[in-house]
N, C-alpha and C positions, 0 to 999 in steps of 0.2 A: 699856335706855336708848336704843340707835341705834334701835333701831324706834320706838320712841315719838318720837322726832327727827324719822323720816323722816316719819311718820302729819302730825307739825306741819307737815310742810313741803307736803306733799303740800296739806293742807287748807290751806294759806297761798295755793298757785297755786291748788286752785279758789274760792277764795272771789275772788282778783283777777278770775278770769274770768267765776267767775257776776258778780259788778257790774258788768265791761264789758255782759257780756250784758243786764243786766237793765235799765242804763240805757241803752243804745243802744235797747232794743226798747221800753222805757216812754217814752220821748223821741219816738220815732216815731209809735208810738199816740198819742198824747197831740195831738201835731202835726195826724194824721190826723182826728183828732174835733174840731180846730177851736181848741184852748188855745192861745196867744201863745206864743213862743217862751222869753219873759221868766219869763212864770210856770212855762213847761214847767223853765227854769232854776232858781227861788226853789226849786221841788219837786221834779219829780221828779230833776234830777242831784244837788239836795242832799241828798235822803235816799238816794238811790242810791248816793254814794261813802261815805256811813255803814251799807249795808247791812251791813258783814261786822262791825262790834261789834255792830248789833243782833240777827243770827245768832248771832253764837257767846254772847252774854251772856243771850239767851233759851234756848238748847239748853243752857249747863251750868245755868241755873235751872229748866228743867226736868228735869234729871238730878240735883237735889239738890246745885249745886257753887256757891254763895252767893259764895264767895271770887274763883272765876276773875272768876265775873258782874260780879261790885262791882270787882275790880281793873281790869278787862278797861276798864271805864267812865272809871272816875280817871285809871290809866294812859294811857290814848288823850288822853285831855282833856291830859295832862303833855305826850306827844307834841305833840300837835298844837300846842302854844304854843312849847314848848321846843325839840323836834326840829325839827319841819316850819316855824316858822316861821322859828328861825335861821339851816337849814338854806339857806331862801329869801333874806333878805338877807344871806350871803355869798354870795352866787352873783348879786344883784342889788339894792342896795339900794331898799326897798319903797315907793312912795308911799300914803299911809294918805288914804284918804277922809275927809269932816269929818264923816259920815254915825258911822262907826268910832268913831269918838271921842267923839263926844255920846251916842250910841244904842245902838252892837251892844256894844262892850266895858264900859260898867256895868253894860248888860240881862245881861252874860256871867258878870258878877261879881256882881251879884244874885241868878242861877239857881246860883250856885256853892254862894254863902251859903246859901239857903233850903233845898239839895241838906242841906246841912253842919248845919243845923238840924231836916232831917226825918231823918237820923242821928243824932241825939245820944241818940237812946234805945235804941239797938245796933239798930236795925232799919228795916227800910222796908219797910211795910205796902201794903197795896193803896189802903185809902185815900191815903198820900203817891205812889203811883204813880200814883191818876188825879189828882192834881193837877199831878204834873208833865205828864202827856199831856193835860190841858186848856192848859197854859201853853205848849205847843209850837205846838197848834193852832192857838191865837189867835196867838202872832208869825209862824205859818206863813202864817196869813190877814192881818197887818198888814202881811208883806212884800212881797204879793203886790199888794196895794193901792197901797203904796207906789212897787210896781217899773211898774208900772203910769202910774204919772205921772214916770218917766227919763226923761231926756233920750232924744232917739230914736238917738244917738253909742250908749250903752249899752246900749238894747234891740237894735240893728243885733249888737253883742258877743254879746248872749246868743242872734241869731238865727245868728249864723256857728258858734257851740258845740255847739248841740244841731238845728240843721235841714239838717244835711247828713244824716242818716240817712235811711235807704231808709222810705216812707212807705206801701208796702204791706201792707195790713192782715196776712193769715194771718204773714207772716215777721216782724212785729214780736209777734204773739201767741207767734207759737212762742220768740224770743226772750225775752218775760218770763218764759212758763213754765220754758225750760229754764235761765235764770239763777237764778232761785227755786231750781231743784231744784240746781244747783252748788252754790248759796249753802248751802243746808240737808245735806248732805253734805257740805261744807268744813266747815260749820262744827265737825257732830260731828268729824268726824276730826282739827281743831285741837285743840278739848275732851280727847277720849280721850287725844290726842298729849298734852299739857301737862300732865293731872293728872297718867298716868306718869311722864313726869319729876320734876313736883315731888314723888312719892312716893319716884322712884329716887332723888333728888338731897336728900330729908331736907328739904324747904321748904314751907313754907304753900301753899299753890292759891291764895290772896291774892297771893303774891309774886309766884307765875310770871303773874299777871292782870296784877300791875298792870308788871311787864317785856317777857317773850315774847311770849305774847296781843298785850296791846296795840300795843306796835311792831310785830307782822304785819297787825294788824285795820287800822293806820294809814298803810298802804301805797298805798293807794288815794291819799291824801291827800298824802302824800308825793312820790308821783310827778309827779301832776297838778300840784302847787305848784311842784315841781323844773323841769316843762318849761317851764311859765306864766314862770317868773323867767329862764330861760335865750332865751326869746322876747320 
């Protein structure tokens, strides 16, 4: 049980570090080839501080561990609303965009529902998986559209986020590779860490997903919101 403790913790700090890594150097690249700063934000910093559920929940589904994968998903989503965003107005109470309210949070509760509806037949096939990876695509490319016509107050914000990185090509390469490769070796040794527990500890690989997993996968998210609120 301590070793499998330590395995979780171990693969918790490099999953933090490969996504610093991955999105400072994909940020950079990105910058260097000519993409806005805005869109370099819409994409790559926001799939980059999600990169450590999409590691660990692809590595135990492809080790045959359904449970961690699927909790790993829920759980972080539970996070991310309940922890990280509480977490952020007491520490600063939030002004909510009017964007938020019309748009991101039904669009959030509709991808919930239709998640919870391509469940209901205990499973999620390939086919329900490329339609959620068509539906991400296209809000990816509607936000980017979108972000595209902000105020230039907002785009100036996402230019100060993501364009201070060093814009040299070889060292942002070597940065996305070697975040990739953190990420992918955090992630197993989160997996290996957490099934053993949930074996030592007598509990579904459902549970420790949708608790331990998840609360470490959502670290990234948590930090990043903690300092944003505190500045």
């Amino acid at each position: 049980m301590v070793t499998d403790l330590l395995w979780v913790l171990a693969g918790l700090l490099l999953l933090l570090a490969g996504a610093e890594l991955l999105v400072r150097g994909a940020s950079a690249l990105a910058l260097r080839l000519g993409i806005t700063p805005v869109v370099v934000g819409l994409t790559v910093v926001a799939f980059g501080t999600s990169s450590p559920e999409l590691v660990v929940s692809v590595t135990a589904a492809l080790h045959g561990q359904p449970g961690v994968a699927l909790g790993n998903v829920v759980g972080s989503n539970i996070c991310n609303l309940a922890l990280i965003l509480g977490l952020t107005a007491l520490i600063r109470p939030v002004a909510v965009h009017t964007r938020v309210i019309l748009l991101d949070m039904p669009l959030m509760i509709g991808v919930s529902l239709v998640t919870w509806g391509l469940l209901a037949d205990g499973r999620l096939g390939r086919f329900d998986g490329l339609l959620l990876t068509i539906g991400v695509v296209v809000f990816t490319g509607f936000s980017v559209r979108q972000g595209r016509r902000e105020a230039s107050s907002i785009q100036q914000d996402f230019g100060e986020s993501v364009g201070g990185a060093a814009t040299r090509l070889p060292p942002s390469i070597l940065a996305v590779v070697g975040g990739l490769v953190v990420l992918t070796f955090g992630g197993r040794l989160l997996v290996d860490g957490a099934i053993g527990i949930a074996r030592g500890a007598g509990v579904s690989e459902a549970v420790i997903g949708l608790t331990l997993v998840a609360v470490g996968t959502s670290l990234p998210e948590l930090a990043t919101s903690a300092v944003a609120a505190l500045r």
